[in-house]
Structure formats: structure tokens, C-alpha cells
N, C-alpha and C positions, 0 to 999 in steps of 0.2 A: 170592641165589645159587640161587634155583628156576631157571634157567634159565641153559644155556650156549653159546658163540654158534659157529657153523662157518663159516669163511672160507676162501676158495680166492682166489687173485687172479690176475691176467690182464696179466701185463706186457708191452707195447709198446717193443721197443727200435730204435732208428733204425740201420741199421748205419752203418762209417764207410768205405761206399766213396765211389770222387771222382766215379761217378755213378750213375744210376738204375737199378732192379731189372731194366728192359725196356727200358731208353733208354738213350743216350749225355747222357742233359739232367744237368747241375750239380747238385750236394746243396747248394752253398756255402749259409750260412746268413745272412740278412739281404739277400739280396738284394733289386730292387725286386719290388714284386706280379706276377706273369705272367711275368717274365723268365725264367725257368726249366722251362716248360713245354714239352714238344716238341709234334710231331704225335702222338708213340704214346701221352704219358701222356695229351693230348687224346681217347685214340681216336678218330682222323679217319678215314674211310674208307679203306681199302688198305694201313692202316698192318699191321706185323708185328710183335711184342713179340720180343726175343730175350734168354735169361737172364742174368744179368752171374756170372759164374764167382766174383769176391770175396765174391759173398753165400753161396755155398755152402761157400766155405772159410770162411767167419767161423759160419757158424751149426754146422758138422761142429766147431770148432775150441772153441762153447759144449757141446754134446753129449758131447765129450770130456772137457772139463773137469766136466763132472758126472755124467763116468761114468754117460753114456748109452746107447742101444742109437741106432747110427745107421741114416737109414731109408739100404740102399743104392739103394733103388728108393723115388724120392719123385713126384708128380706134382701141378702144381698144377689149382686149379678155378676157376671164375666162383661169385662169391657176390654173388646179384643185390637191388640196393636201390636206392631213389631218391634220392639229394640234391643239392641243387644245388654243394656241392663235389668230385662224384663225376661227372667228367665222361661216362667209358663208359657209368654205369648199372649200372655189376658193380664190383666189387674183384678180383682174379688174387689168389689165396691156396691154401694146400693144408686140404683137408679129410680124405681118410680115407687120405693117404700121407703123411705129414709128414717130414720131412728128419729130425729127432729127436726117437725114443721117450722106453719112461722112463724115468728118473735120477731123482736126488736133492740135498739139498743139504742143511747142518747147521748149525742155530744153535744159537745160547747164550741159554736163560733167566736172565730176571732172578736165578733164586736161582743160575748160575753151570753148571747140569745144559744138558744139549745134547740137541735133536732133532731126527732126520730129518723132514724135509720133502720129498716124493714129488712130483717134476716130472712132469706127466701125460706132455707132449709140448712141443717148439717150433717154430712153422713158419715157412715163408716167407710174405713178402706184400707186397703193395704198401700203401703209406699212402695216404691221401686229401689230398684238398685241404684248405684254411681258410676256415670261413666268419667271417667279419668284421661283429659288428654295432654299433661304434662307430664306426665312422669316417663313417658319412655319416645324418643326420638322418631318422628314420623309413624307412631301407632298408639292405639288407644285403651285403654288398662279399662277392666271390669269389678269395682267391686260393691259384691251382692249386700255385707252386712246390712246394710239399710230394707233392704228385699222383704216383705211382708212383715215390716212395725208398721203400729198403730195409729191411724192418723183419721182426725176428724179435719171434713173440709167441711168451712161453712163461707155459704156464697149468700153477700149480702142482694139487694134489689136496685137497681140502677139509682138511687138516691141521692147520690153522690155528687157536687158539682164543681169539684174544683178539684186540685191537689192537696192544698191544705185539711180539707173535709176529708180526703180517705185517708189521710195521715191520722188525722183523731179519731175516726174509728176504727184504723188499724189499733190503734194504742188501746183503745178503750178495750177490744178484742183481746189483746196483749194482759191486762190489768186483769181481765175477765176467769182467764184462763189461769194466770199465778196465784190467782186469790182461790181459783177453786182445787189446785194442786192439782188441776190434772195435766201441764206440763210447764216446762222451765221455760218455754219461750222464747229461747236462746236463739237469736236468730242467724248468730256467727256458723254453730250449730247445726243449723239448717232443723230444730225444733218446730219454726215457725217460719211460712214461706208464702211471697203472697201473688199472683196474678190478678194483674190490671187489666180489663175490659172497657176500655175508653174507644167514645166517638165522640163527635159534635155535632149541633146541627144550628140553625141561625134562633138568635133571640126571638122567642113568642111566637117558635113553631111547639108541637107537641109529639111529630114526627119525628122516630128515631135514625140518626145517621150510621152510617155504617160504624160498625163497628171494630178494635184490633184489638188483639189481646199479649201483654207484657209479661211473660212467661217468669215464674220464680225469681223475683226482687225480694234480696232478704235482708235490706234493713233500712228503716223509715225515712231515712234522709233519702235512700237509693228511689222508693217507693213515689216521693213528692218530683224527686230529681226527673224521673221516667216519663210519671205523668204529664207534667209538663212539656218535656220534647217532646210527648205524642202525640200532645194538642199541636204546639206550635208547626210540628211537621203538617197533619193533618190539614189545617189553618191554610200551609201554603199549600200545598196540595190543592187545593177547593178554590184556593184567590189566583191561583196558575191555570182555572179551567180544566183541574184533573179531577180524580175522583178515588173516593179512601177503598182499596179492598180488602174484604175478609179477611187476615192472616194473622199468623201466631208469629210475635217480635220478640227478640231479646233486648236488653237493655246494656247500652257496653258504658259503663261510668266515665272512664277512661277520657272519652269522645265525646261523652254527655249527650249520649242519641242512642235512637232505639232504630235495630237492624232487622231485614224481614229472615224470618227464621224457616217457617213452611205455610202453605197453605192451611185456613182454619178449618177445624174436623167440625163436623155437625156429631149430632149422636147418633142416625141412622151410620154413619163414616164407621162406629167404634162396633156395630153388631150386638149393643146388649142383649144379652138374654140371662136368663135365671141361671143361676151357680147350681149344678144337678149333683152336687156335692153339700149343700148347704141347709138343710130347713129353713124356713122361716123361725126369726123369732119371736115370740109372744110373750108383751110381759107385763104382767098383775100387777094391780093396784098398790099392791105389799111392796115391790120391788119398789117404785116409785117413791112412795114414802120413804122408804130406808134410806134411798138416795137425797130424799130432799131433807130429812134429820139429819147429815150431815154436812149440809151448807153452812159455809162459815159468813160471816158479817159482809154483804158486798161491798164496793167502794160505794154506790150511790146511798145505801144508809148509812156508811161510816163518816162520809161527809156532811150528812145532815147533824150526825152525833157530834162532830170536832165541831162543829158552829156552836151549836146546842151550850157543849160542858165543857169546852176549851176557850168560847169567846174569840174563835179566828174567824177571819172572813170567807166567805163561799168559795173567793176566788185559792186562798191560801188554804181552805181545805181539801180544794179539786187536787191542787199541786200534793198534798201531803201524803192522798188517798189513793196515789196512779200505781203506786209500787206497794206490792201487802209490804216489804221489808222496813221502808222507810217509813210506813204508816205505824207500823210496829213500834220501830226504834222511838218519833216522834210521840206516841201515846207513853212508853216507858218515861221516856223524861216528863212527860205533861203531866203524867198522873202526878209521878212523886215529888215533881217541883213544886206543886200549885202554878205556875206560874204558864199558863196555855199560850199565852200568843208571843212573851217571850220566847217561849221552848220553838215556838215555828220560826220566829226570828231565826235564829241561831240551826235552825236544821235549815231552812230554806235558802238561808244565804249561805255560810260559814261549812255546812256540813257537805251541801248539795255540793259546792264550790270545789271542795277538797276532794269528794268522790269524783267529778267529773275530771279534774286536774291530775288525779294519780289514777285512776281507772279500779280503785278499791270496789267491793262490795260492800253493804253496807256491814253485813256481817262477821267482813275482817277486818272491819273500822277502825284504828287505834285510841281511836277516842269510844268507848263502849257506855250505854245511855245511863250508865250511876255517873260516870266522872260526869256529863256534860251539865247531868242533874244537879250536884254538886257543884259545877261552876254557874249555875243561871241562879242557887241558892244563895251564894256568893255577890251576885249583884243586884239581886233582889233585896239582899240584909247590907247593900251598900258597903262592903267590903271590896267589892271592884268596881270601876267603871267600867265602860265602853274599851277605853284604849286598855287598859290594864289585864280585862277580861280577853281580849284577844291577844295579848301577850302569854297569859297562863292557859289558852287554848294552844299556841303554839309549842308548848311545854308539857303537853298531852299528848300531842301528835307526835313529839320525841319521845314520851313516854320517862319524862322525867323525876315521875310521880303523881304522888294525889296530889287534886287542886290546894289543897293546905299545905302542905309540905312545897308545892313550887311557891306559892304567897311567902311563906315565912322565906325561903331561899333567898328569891329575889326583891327580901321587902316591897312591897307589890299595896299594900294597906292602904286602900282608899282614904286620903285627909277629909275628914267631914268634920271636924273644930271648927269654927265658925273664926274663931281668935286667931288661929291659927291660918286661916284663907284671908282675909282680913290682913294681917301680915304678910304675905304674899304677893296679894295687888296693891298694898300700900308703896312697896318695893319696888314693880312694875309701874307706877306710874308718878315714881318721881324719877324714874329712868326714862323716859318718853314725855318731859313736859311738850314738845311741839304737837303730838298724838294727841297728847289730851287737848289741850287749849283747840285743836282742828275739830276734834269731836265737838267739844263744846258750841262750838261757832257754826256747825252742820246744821243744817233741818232735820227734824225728827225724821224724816222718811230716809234719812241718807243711813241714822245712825249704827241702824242693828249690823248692816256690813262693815261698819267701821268697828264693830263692838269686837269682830272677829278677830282682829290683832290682838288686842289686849289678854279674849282669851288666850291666845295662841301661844302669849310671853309669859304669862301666869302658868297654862298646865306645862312649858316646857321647865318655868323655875321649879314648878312642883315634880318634875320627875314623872307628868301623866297620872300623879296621883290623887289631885284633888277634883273634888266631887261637882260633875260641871253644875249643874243644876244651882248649887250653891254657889259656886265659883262664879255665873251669869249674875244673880242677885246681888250678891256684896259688890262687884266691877261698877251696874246698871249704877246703883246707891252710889258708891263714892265720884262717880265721872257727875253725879247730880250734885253731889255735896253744896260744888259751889259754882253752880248753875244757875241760881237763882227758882230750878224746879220745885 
């Protein structure tokens, strides 16, 4: 713990208009190689770039939601470099006008405490192409489709002091961006893509260490993964008596280390100057407003509502509110069940479990938010229990029917006759007199573990269908009968 590490990161978001920043060419994803390419993102002679209006309302519409300072006066640059998926020779990006200043944005530490995180700025810009070096035997494949779509980079402020910390605000970034529809986030995709700018320097200095930067990590495990190697490398580094330099690193998973890729460009390196193709854009009051009329519910108010009018906890509204889809599905069942922190039950465990396990979206769901509704109404009105209700969930995932039609099926009817339970553990426990007469002869503090058998032989006589709650009560009573309790 001599040393602690500063991370700023540099996120890459694709936006989600239906074309290019400067072109009328397609964003579609999966197209063939070059299909997508025009003459502007080629920059062919005589061509004109003109700005697509959607990127500006989607990037004013991030800026707002993070309670940013909009630039109303942005203008983009040429940022000049060579590669062969770079067909112009330049990138069209903004340097010292950016469409949005600074904002912020707020996570939650692992011990539960929250903090600001300082958005420098986000601009516009054009993406690059893809270089391809699998596909063809000792040479390397170019393709442009990606070649001037729309992408907002927002670079937060060195805030950052761990791995785990750029991971929640990668996410929160993530959550930011799908709630506002202005992209799908995808990070398989390459939607959303992020560079890591990690140094370290020793505890209770204020002086910044050198810095290196992790070039396009695109997805949060990879992100935590990185970060870490490039402490730990640094770390030796410094305890070897070396010294960290400048440079732009790739991250190989594989290896679990991050490799030096080229030396780091400063910005005098890239030759900005003003795009002499470009105006400046200027934009009024009116625009602004239209864009903030159509911001939808953030997650940070939507989690104060599911506390509020569902009666979940902070922590289980963070988790509900991270995805607009499953916040979605989770408010359909809450609303129409009545039933709010069961419905998070049941999504948090049961659902989330299922999506992660089969890799569904939530929107191909097989269980779709009337059935699940209809099953939590079901053991709300004590028609299931616990074991029973996850039998007639897995009778949904097959798709075997409505919750009623699988209950009648598999007579499935919660026992709640009291005569009826009553008879059941009277049966149980002249089956087990050694059980009982050990319980009896127990100290109270031994008992409630011991109380676990009995249920155990009870819901197994009952077929999982009697009502535990009940079924605890009547066991508790007749194990006292002749107790002398």
C-alpha cells in the first residue's frame, strides 16, 4: 500500500444515428467489408463533409444528463495521423470547443459511500476504420465501414483510484448512455470502447506519476483486468529502481498483461487545427430545451422512485436501475403485482440468474412480466410457496403454459388447512420418535437447527406443498405439546 494508482479513462461511444457524422453512409452493423463506405468518409477529392444534426442532439442530450455546461459554440478540428484505416490522413474531431464541458457523475463504493466523478468534457468525432489482421495469411485486410460513424468520447478527470472505481463508472457511463437512447452500448460491438490512462505515485504525495495509456478495452471485466496489470507492472517497475515511460499499451487477456504498443502522442504530435471544411456550430437556447424535453427518467431518480413506491432497498434499487430493460421489465411486474420487493426478489435472483446462465436479453425473456406477475400474485394469495413457485417458474421457461394451467397440471396448490398440516406432522413425528424425544431434551438455543429436519420430512410428505410458515407453527406447538412448555 506504498503506492496509489490515478486513473482517468477515455470512453468511446458509437452514437445510434441511421447514418454517418459527415455522410449519408449506413452505421448498420455487420455489414459486408467496404460496403458502407462513401466518397466523404473515403475523403475522395471534392468531397464536402456536412454535420448530421442527431449527433448533436444525442451528445447535448449526454451533457444534460450529467449536468454538464453545454458548449453552445462547438467547432470541430483535423487531427492529423497516419494509418492505413484512416483513409483522409486526419480524424474531424473537436479539440479546444467541444460540444460538452464539465459534469460529473456518481458512484457507489464497494463499502456502499458514493463519489463524484468529474467529467473533463465530451466531444464529437468521427471513428476510424478496422484494421483486420486474421483474415488473410501474412497481410493485413482494411475495412472502412466504421470510417466516419458517430462517436462521442467522453474523458472523465483523473478521479479514479482503483480498478474496481473505473469499472462503476465505466457502467454508470454504460447505464447513462442506454437510458438516453443514444447507443446500444454493445461493447462485443465495439459500440462502446474505453482507454485506460493509469499511473501511480506513493501514498500522501499529490504529484502525478507518469503516466500509460490501455488502448481500446472493450469490456468491464477486460477494463478491471488491465488496470490492474498496469499497476502491478508499474509497481515493479519503480520497486526494480526503473522508471514508468509515456506510452500507449495494449492489453493481451490471454497473458493477463498489458504490452507496449508506441510511444504516447501529446496533442502538438497530432497538428490540430480547425477543419476549413467545417463552420462552427452555434446552438440556441430552443435547441437545448427540445433536447432536454425529451430526456427520459435517469437511473439516479428512478432509484430514488423504486425505494419510494416499491419499498426496495437502495441497494436493490441501484442493482434494478443499472439496465433501462430490466428496470423496465422489474417496474411492469411491481406495478401490477402490488407486490415491490417480492417482484425484486424474483427479478434479482431468479431472473438475473437465468439471463446470465443462458445469455438471453431481457426482451427475449421466456418468462415475459405478465406471467412472472401472475406467479408472484400466486404466492402472494398463498396458492404457492417458495419451493412450488420455483417449480411453476421453471414450467414458464419451458413455456408450458400460464401460471394456472401449470398449478392445475401439476397439482402444485399450496396446503394451508391448518387440519390438514396438523395431520402431516402428526405422521412425521411418530415416525421419528428418537428426533423428537433429542429435540425435546436440547437447549432452546440448539433447537431451531434441529427444527430443520422435521420441516424437511413434513414438506417432503407434503409433496413441497404445504405452507411453511404454517407448517413452522403447528411442528413449533406439537414438539412443545408435551414439553412441559
Amino acid at each position: 500500500m506504498r503506492y496509489e494508482a490515478v486513473i482517468g479513462l477515455e470512453v468511446h461511444v458509437q452514437l445510434a444515428t441511421a447514418s454517418k457524422i459527415f455522410s449519408g453512409a449506413s452505421t448498420t452493423f455487420g455489414a459486408e467489408p467496404n460496403r458502407q463506405a462513401s466518397a466523404i468518409d473515403l475523403g475522395l477529392p471534392g468531397v464536402l463533409p456536412v454535420p448530421n444534426q442527431a449527433a448533436f442532439e444525442m451528445a447535448v442530450k449526454f451533457g444534460l444528463a450529467i449536468g454538464a455546461e453545454i458548449g453552445t459554440y462547438s467547432a470541430f478540428d483535423r487531427k492529423n495521423y497516419f494509418y492505413p484505416d484512416l483513409p483522409k490522413g486526419y480524424q474531424i474531431s473537436q479539440f479546444d470547443a467541444p460540444i460538452v464541458k464539465q459534469g460529473q457523475v456518481t458512484i457507489v463504493l464497494e463499502d456502499g459511500q458514493e463519489k463524484s466523478i468529474r467529467v473533463t468534457r465530451a466531444h464529437l468525432e468521427e471513428d476510424a476504420g478496422k484494421s483486420i489482421h486474421d483474415a488473410y495469411d501474412g497481410m493485413t485486410g482494411v475495412d472502412l465501414n466504421r470510417a466516419g460513424t458517430a462517436l462521442l468520447e467522453i474523458v472523465s478527470e483523473p478521479d479514479l483510484r482503483s480498478a474496481k472505481e473505473a469499472v462503476a463508472y465505466l457502467k454508470i457511463i454504460h447505464s447513462i448512455i442506454r437510458y438516453l437512447g443514444i447507443s446500444d452500448g454493445n461493447m462485443a460491438e465495439g459500440s462502446m470502447r474505453c482507454d485506460c490512462n493509469v499511473s501511480i505515485r506513493p501514498v500522501g504525495t499529490n504529484t502525478l506519476g507518469t503516466r500509460t495509456e490501455i488502448k481500446n478495452v472493450n469490456s468491464f471485466r477486460f477494463v478491471e483486468r488491465a488496470i490492474n496489470s498496469e499497476i502491478a507492472r508499474q509497481i515493479d517497475l519503480l520497486d526494480d529502481g526503473g522508471r514508468v515511460t509515456q506510452e500507449t499499451r495494449l492489453y493481451d487477456p490471454d497473458r493477463d498483461e498489458t504490452r507496449s504498443m508506441r510511444s504516447k502522442e501529446e496533442a502538438n504530435d497530432y497538428r490540430y487545427f480547425p477543419d476549413p471544411d467545417l463552420l462552427p456550430v452555434v446552438l440556441d437556447a430552443g435547441f437545448i430545451d427540445a433536447c432536454r424535453a425529451t430526456l427520459p427518467e435517469l437511473p439516479d431518480a428512478r432509484k430514488v422512485r423504486y425505494v419510494r413506491d416499491y419499498g426496495v432497498t437502495e441497494y436493490d434499487a441501484s442493482v434494478l436501475v443499472a439496465d433501462r430493460e430490466i428496470a423496465d421489465y422489474f417496474e411492469a411486474v411491481a406495478k401490477e403485482s402490488g407486490q415491490g420487493k417480492l417482484a425484486a426478489n424474483w427479478v434479482m435472483g431468479t431472473v438475473l440468474s437465468e439471463l446470465n446462465q443462458t445469455d438471453h436479453a431481457i426482451t427475449q425473456f421466456p418468462v415475459q412480466p405478465a406471467a412472472l406477475t401472475q406467479l408472484i400474485v400466486r404466492i402472494a394469495d398463498q396458492t404457492l410457496n417458495s419451493k412450488t413457485a420455483k417449480t411453476v417458474f421453471e414450467g414458464l421457461m419451458r413455456q408450458e403454459g400460464s401460471v394456472d394451467a401449470i398449478i392445475a397440471a401439476r397439482g402444485l396448490v399450496q396446503v394451508t388447512d391448518r387440519g390438514a398440516i396438523e395431520a402431516l406432522v402428526e405422521r412425521v413425528l411418530a415416525s421419528h420418535p428418537e428426533q423428537v424425544a433429542n429435540y425435546r431434551a436440547a437447549a432452546d438455543e440448539k433447537r431451531p437447527k434441529m427444527l430443520g429436519f422435521f420441516v424437511g420430512q413434513t414438506m417432503k410428505a407434503s409433496q413441497g406443498k404445504a405452507n411453511p410458515q404454517q407448517l413452522n407453527a403447528v411442528l413449533i406447538a406439537k414438539l412443545q405439546e408435551d414439553d412441559g412448555a
